[in-house]
C-alpha positions in Angstrom: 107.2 -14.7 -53.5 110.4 -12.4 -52.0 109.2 -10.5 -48.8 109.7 -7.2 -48.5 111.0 -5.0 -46.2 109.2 -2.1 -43.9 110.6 0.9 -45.7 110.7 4.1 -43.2 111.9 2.6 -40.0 113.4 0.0 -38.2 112.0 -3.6 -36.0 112.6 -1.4 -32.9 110.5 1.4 -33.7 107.3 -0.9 -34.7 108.3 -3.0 -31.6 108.2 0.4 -29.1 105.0 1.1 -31.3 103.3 -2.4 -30.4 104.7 -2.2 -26.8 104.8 1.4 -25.7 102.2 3.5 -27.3 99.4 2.4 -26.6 98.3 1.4 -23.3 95.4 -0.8 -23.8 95.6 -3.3 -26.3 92.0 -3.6 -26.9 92.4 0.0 -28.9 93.4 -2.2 -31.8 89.6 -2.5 -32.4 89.3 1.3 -32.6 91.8 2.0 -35.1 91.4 -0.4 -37.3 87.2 0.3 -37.3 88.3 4.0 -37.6 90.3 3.1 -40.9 87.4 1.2 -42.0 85.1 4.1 -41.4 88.0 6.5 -43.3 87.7 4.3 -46.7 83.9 4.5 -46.8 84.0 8.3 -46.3 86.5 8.6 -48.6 83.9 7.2 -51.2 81.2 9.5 -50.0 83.6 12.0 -50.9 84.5 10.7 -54.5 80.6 10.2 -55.1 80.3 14.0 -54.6 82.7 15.5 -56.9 81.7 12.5 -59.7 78.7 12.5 -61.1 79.0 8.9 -62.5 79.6 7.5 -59.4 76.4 7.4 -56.6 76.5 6.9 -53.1 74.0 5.0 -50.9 74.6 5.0 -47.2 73.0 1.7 -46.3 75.0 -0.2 -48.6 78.4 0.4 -46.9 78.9 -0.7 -43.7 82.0 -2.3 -41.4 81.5 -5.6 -40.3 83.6 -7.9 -37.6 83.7 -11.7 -37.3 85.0 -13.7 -34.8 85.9 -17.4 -35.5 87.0 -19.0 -32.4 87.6 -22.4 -34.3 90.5 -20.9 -36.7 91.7 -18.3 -33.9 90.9 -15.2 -36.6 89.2 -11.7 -36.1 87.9 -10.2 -39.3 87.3 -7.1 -39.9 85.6 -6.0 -43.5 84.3 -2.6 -44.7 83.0 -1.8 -48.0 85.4 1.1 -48.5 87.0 2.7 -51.4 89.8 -0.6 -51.2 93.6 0.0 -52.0 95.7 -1.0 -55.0 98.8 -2.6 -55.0 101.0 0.7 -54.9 98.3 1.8 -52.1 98.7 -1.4 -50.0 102.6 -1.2 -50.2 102.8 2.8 -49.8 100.1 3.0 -46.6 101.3 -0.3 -45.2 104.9 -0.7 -46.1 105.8 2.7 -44.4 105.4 3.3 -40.8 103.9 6.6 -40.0 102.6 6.5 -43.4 98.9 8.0 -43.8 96.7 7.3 -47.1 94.1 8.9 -45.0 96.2 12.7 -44.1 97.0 12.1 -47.8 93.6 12.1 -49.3 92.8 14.9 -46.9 95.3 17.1 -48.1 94.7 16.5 -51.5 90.7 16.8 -52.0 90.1 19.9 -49.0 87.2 17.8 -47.5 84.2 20.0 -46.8 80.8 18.8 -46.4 80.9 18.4 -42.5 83.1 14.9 -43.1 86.4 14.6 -41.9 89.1 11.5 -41.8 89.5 10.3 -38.6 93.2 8.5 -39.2 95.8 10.8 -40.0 98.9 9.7 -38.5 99.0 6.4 -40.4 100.3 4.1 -36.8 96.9 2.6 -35.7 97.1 -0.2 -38.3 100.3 -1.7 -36.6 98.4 -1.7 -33.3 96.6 -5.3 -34.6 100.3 -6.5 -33.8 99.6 -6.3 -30.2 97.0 -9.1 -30.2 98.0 -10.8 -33.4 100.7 -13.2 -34.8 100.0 -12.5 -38.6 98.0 -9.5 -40.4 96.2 -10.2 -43.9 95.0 -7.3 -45.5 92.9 -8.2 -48.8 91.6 -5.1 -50.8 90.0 -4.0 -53.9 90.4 -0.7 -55.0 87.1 1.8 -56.6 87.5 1.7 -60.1 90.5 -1.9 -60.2 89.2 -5.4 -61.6 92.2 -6.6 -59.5 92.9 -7.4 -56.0 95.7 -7.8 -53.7 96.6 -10.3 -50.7 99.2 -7.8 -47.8 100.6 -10.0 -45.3 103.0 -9.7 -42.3 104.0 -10.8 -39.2 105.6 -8.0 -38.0 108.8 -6.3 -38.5 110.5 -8.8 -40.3 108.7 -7.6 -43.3 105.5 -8.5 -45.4 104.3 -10.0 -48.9 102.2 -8.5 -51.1 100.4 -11.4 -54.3 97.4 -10.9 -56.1 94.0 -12.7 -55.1 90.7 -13.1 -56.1 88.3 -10.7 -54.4 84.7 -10.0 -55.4 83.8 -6.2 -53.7 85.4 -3.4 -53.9 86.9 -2.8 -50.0 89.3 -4.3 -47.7 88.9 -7.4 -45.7 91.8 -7.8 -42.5 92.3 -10.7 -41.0 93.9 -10.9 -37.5 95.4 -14.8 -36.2 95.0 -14.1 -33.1 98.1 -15.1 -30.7 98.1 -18.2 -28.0 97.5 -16.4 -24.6 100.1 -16.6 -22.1 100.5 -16.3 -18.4 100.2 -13.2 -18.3 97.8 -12.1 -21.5 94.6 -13.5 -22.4 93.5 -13.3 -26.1 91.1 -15.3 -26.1 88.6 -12.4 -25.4 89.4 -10.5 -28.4 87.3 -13.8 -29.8 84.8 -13.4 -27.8 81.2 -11.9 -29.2 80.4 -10.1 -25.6 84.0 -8.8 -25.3 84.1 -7.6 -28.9 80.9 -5.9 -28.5 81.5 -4.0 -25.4 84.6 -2.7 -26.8 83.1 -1.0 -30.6 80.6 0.3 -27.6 83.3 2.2 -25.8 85.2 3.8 -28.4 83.4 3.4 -31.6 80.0 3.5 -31.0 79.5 6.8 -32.8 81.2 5.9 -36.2 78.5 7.3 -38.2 78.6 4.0 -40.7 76.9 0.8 -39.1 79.0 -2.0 -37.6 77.9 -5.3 -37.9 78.1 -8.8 -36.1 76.9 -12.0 -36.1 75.4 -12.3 -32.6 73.9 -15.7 -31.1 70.7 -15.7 -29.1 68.5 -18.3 -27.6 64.6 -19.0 -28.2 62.7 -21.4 -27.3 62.4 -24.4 -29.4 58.6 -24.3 -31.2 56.5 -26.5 -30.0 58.3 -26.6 -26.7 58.3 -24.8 -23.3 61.3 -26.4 -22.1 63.8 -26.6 -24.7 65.7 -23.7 -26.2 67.9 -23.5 -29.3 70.8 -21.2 -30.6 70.1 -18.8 -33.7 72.3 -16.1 -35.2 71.6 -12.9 -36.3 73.1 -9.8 -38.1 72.9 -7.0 -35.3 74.1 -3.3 -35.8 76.3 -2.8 -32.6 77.0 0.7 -32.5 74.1 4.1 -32.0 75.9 6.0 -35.6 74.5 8.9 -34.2 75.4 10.9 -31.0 73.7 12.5 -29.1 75.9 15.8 -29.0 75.6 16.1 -33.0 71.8 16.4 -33.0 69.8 19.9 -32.6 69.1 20.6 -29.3 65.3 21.5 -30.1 64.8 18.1 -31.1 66.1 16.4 -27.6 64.3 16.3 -24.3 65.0 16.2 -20.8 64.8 12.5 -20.7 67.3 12.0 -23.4 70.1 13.9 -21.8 69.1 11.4 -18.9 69.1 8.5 -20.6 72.3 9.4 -22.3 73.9 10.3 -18.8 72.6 6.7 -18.1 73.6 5.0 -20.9 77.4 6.3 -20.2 77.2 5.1 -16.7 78.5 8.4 -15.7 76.3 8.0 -12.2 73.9 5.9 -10.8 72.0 9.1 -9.6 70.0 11.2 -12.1 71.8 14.6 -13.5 70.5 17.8 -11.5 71.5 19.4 -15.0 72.9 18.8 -18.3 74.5 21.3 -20.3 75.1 21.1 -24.3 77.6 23.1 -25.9 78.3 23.3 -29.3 80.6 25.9 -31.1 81.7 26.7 -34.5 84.4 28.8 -34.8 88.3 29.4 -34.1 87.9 25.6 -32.4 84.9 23.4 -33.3 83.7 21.1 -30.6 80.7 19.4 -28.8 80.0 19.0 -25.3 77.6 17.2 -23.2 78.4 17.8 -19.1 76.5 17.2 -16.4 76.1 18.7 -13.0 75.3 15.4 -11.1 72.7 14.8 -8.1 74.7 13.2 -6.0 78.2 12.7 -4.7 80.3 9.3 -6.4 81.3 7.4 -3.0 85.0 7.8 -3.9 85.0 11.5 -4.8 86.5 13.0 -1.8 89.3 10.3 -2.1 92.3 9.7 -3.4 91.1 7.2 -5.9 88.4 9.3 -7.4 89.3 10.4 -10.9 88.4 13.5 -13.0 87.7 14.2 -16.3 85.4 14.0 -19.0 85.5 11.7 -21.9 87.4 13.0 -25.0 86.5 11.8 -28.9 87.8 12.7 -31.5 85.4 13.3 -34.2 83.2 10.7 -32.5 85.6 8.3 -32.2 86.7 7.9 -28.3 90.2 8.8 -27.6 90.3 9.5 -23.8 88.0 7.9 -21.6 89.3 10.7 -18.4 90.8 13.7 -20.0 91.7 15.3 -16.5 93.0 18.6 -18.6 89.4 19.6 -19.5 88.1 20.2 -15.9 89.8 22.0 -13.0 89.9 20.6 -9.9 87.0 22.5 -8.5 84.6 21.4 -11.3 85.8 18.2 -11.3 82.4 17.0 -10.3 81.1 17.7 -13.8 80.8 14.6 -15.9 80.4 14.4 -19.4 81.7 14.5 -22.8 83.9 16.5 -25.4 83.9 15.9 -29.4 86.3 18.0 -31.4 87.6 17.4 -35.5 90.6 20.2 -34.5 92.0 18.1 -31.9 96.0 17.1 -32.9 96.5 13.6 -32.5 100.0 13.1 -31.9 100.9 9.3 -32.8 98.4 7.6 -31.2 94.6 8.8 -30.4 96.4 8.3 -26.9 98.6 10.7 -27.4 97.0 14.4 -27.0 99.4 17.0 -27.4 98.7 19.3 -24.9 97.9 22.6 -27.4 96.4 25.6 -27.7 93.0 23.9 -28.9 92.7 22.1 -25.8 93.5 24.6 -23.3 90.4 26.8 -25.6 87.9 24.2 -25.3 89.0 23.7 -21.8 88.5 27.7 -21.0 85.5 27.9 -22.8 84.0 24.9 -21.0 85.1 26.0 -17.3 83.6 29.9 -18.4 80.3 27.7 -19.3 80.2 25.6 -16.2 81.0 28.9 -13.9 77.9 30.3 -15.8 75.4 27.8 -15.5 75.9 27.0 -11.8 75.3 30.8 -11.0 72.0 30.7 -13.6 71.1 27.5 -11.4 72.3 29.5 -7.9 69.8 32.8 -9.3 67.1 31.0 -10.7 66.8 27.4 -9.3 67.6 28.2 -5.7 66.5 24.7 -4.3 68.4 22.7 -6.8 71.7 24.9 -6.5 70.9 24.5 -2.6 70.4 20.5 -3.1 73.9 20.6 -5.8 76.2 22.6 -2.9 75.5 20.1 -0.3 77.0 17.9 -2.4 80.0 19.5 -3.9 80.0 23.1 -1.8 82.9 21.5 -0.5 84.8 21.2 -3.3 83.7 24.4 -4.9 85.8 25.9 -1.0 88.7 24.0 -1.8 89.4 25.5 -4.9 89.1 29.3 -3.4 92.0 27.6 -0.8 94.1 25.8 -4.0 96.5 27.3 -5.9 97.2 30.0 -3.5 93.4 31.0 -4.1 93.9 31.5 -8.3 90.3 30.7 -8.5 89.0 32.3 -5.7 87.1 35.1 -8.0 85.9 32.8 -9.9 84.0 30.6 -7.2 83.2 33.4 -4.6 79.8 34.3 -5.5 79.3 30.2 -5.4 80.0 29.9 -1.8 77.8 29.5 0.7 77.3 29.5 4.7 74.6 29.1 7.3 73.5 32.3 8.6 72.6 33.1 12.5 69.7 35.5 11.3 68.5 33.9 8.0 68.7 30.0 9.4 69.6 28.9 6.1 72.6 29.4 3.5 73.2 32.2 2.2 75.5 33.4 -0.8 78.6 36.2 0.8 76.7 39.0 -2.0 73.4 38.6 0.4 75.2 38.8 3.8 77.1 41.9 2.1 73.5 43.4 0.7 72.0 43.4 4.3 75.2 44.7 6.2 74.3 47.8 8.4 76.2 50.7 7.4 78.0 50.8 10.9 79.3 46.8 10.4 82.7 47.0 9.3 83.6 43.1 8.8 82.1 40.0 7.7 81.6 38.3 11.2 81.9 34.3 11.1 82.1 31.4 13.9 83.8 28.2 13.5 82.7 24.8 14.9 82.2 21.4 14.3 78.3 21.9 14.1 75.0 24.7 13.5 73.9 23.7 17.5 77.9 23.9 18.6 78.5 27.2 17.7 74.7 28.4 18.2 75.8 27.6 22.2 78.7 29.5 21.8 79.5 32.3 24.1 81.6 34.7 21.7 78.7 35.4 19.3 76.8 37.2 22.4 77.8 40.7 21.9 78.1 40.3 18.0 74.6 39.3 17.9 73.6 42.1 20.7 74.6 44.3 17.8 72.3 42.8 15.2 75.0 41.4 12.9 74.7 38.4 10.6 76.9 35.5 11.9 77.9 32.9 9.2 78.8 29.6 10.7 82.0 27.6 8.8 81.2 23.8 10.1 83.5 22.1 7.7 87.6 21.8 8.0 88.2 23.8 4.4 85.9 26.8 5.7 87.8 29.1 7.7 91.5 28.4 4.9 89.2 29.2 2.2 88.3 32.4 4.0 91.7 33.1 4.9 92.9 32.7 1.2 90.0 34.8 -0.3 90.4 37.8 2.7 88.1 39.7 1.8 84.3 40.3 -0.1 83.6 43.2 -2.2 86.1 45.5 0.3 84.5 43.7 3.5 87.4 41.8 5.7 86.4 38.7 6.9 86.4 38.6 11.1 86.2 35.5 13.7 83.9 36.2 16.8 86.5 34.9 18.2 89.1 37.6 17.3 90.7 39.8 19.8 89.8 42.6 18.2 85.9 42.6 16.9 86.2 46.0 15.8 83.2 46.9 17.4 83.7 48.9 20.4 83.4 52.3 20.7 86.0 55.0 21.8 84.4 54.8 25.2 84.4 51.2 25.4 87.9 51.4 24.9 88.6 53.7 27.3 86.7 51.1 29.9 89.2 48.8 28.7 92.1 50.5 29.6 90.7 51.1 32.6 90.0 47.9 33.5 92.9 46.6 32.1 95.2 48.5 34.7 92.3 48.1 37.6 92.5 44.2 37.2 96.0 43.8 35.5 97.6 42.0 39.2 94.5 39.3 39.4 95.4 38.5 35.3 99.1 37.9 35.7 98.7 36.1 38.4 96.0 33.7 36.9 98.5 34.0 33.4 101.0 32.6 35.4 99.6 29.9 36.8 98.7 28.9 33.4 101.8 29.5 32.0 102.6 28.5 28.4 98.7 27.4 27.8 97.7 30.7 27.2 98.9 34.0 25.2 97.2 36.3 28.0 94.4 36.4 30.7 92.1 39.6 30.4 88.6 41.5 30.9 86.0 40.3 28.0 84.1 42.6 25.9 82.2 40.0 24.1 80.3 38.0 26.7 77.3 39.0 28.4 75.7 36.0 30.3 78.8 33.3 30.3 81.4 33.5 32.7 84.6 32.7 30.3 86.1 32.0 26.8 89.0 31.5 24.5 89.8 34.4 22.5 92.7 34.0 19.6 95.2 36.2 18.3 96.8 35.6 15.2 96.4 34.2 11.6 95.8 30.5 13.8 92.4 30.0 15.1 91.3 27.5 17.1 89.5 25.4 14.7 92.1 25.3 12.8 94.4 24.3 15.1 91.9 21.4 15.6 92.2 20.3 12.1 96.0 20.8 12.1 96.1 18.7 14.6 94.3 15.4 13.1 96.7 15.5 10.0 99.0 12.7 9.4 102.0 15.4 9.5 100.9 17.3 12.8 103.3 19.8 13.6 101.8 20.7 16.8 101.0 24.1 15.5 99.0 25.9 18.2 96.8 29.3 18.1 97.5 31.7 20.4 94.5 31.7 23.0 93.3 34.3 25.6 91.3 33.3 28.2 88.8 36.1 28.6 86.7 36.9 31.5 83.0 38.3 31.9 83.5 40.8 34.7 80.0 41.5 35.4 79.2 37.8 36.1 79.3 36.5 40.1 81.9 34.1 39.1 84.6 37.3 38.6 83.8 38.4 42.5 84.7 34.9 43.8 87.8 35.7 41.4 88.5 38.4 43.1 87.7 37.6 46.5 90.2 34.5 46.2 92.6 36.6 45.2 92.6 38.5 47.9 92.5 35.8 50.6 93.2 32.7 49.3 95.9 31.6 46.5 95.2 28.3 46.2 91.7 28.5 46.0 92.4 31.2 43.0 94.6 29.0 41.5 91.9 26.2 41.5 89.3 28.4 39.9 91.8 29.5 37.1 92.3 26.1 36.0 88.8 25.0 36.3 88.1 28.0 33.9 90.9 27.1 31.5 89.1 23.7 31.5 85.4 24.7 30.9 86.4 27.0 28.1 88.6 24.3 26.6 85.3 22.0 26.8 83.2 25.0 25.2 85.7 25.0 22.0 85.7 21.3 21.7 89.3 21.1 22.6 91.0 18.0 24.8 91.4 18.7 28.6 95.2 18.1 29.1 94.6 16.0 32.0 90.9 15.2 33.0 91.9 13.0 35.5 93.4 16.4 38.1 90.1 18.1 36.5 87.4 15.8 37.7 89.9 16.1 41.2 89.5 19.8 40.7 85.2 20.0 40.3 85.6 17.7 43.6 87.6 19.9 46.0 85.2 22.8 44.6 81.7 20.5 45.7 83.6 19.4 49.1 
């Protein structure tokens, strides 16, 4: 019997196929179950355009046997089969598909499409085995044929005796070596666990022989072995039924099932569209946060099949990084498959389903934010962080899209509130969106800046976490309203007479402030009268795009580039500790100098910032008691 040669290309290309294209070798399973599930469909399909011919779904199915014993993985389907010609024109020629073929020429309609269609997955069995039989009997052909390789050196092709019509491939599995194991692709659990993951929706049944142990009859001590015929995979997903006839606890068990958490979903959404691009969705707004998502090792994405046959398990392009919380699922027939089901080209279907998906998850998290207050409330503790990051990414792309998500503590409501309700309440007279930074709600309750914003009876939101005050910064500004620190400069509050105080002062007091600005020297951008505090004697005041939080957080990164706001000390004339300011001034240098750094100190303390040197200030509060 001569051997024949691989017709289209060359050892090297089936060698980079075997060894570069895919990345898991256990998708030899799926391909060659999704070519299985191709040539019974493709009998469906001959059933309805001939009459003489009848088709009855339980009779086909796809069935894998390991035998451990001869080293061999079978895999048989009760397909339409291939003829000689068929064997030698699918198989002989790389990048050959009978599949794309038998597409083109019947138009499939019916809701069935062909799952191969770039004619490669066969040649992935070379990855895990030595030698490939294929025996097949084609619909209609009282003969059958033996193909047989061992990769690129060629194959055979004889006749043989076969029974059914279908196809029957036998993998001899290779020895394992140091560094492979293939043993596993003998075993029943591993075998299983793999149709589960990628084929588990192939709409045909796939069968095994699994072994179980019972009890032996008559005993309560003794167990034997039995085998029986088990159907591994659901045929049906979830995604493809009506959503009338699913419930609550399906979605949940299905979210389960997947192991996409070990929480229960706060919300499930289905989508399912038929037009330009058809696909299926299944996402999931999850309870709880994974313990690696705000880490470097977390990954996005949801899983991608291709008409229910799993090609990605974490296709990242689907999400953004700001939804990347969502779990889930996409199904689409109109994906292209370049190559290998590994190998998405990154088209315009994609990018669709991926707008259309991000649109969807944007609306149902404000239905849930409108309608479902508690829940959204119960989601953003969660991922409210994330959802701030992307307003900050991307040099704030996003940030319209995720700005009505937000949300902040409020001073007057004592809860979070969305930036549309602080904006609703607004008094006509308040010109800015007033916020305070700090590492916590009873921090920046306590601290002395917000006195004269709240003395005004204006809303205060509170930023407690690191992203807060750079998402704000990126976003700017809220339907025309500017956002403004309390601890600004400039509050934009004060009247023309107040400003006229202000100069006045200014000049009145400006000797006592250079002076204490000097002794402070590069620690400070300037010394002056405060118009914000009431009841404190001092605080730090910034000017500039650099507050003081966010020098903090600056500050803890790995690449600290001692980046620094400019602060002001301010201070609170009308409080007895000015008069011993003054008085000092007048009579005694050294004590003033004292004072000044004491109140550098406390203020530092009030903003949560490091005293420079707290040895000379614990000297300082002594010569002040003595």
């Amino acid at each position: 019997m001569a051997k024949m040669q691989f017709k289209a290309e060359s050892k090297r290309l089936l060698e980079m196929m075997i060894n570069s294209i895919y990345t898991h070798r256990e998708v030899f399973l799926r391909e060659l179950i999704s070519n299985a599930s191709d040539a019974i469909d493709k009998i469906y399909y001959k059933a309805l355009t001939d009459d003489a011919l009848s088709f009855d779904k339980d009779s086909y199915f796809i069935k894998v046997i390991p035998d451990k014993e001869n080293r061999t993985l079978k895999i048989i389907d009760t397909g339409i089969g291939m003829s000689k010609e068929e064997l030698e024109t699918n198989l002989g020629t790389i990048a050959k598909s009978g599949s794309l073929a038998f597409k083109k020429e019947t138009e499939l309609k019916d809701g069935f499409d062909i799952i191969g269609q770039f004619g490669v997955g066969f040649y992935a069995a070379f990855m895990v085995a030595d030698v490939v039989t294929v025996t097949s009997k084609a619909l209609g052909s009282e003969e059958a044929y033996k193909w047989e390789s061992t990769g690129a050196e060629g194959y055979t092709i004889e006749p043989v005796e076969k029974d059914s019509i279908g196809t029957e491939i036998t993998l001899t599995i290779k020895e394992n070596t140091e560094d492979e194991n293939y043993d596993e692709f003998l075993e029943e659990y591993r075998l299983k666990s793999i149709i589960k993951k990628y084929s588990d929706f192939i709409r045909y049944p796939i069968k095994m022989d699994v072994t179980g142990r019972r009890p032996k009859e008559g005993s309560d001590n003794e167990f034997e072995e039995y085998v029986e015929e088990q159907v591994i995979n659901s045929m049906v997903p979830i995604w493809k039924k009506n959503k009338s006839e699913l419930t609550d606890e399906d979605y949940a068990n299905f979210y389960a099932e997947k192991r996409y958490g070990f929480d229960k979903p706060l919300k499930h959404i289905h989508i399912s569209v038929d037009g330009t691009i058809r696909y299926n969705a299944i996402l999931y707004i999850p309870e709880k946060t994974p313990f690696d998502f705000y880490s470097k090792e977390f990954e996005k994405g949801l899983e991608l099949y291709s008409n229910g046959v799993l090609i990605m398990e974490k296709c990242a392009d689907l999400l953004p990084d700001h939804f990347s919380f969502v779990k889930g699922m996409v199904d689409s027939e109109d994906l292209s498959l370049n190559i290998s089901r590994e190998m998405l080209q990154h088209d315009r279907q994609l990018k669709l389903i991926s707008k259309n998906i991000n649109k969807k998850i944007k609306s149902e998290l404000q239905s849930l934010l409108n309608n479902e207050r508690e829940k959204y409330e119960e989601f953003y503790k969660s991922f409210g962080r994330q959802l701030k990051y992307g307003v900050y990414s991307e040099f704030g792309a996003n940030k319209e899209v995720l700005q009505d998500l937000i949300m902040f503590y409020s001073s007057k409501e004592k809860k979070l509130v969305t930036l549309d309700e602080y904006v609703s309440r607004m008094p006509e007279d308040q010109k800015f969106i007033y916020y305070a930074s700090g590492e916590s709600i009873e921090r920046i309750d306590k601290l002395p800046q917000a006195e004269f914003v709240s003395e005004k009876g204006y809303e205060i939101l509170y930023f407690t976490e690191d992203i807060d005050e750079f998402a704000i910064k990126m976003l700017m500004n809220y339907k025309e309203k500017e956002f403004k620190s309390i601890s600004s400069g400039d509050l934009g509050i004060e009247g023309e007479e107040n400003k006229s105080e202000s100069e006045s002062e200014e000049k009145e007091y400006k000797e006592i402030f250079d002076y204490m600005k000097g002794i402070l020297t590069d620690k400070v951008k300037d010394v002056r009268v405060s118009k914000r505090l009431k009841s404190h004697p001092v605080c730090l005041a910034t000017e500039g795009d650099i507050s003081i939080e966010m020098e903090k957080i600056l500050a803890a990164m790995p690449d600290n580039q001692n980046i620094k706001a400019d602060k002001v000390l301010e201070i609170n004339k009308n409080h007895e500790v000015f008069q011993s300011l003054k008085d000092a001034f007048a009579n005694d240098k050294e004590k003033l100098e004292l004072y000044t750094k004491l109140l550098y100190n406390q203020a530092l303390l009030i903003e949560g910032l490091p005293i420079q040197d707290p040895v000379e200030f614990t000297n300082d509060i002594c010569k002040v008691m003595v």
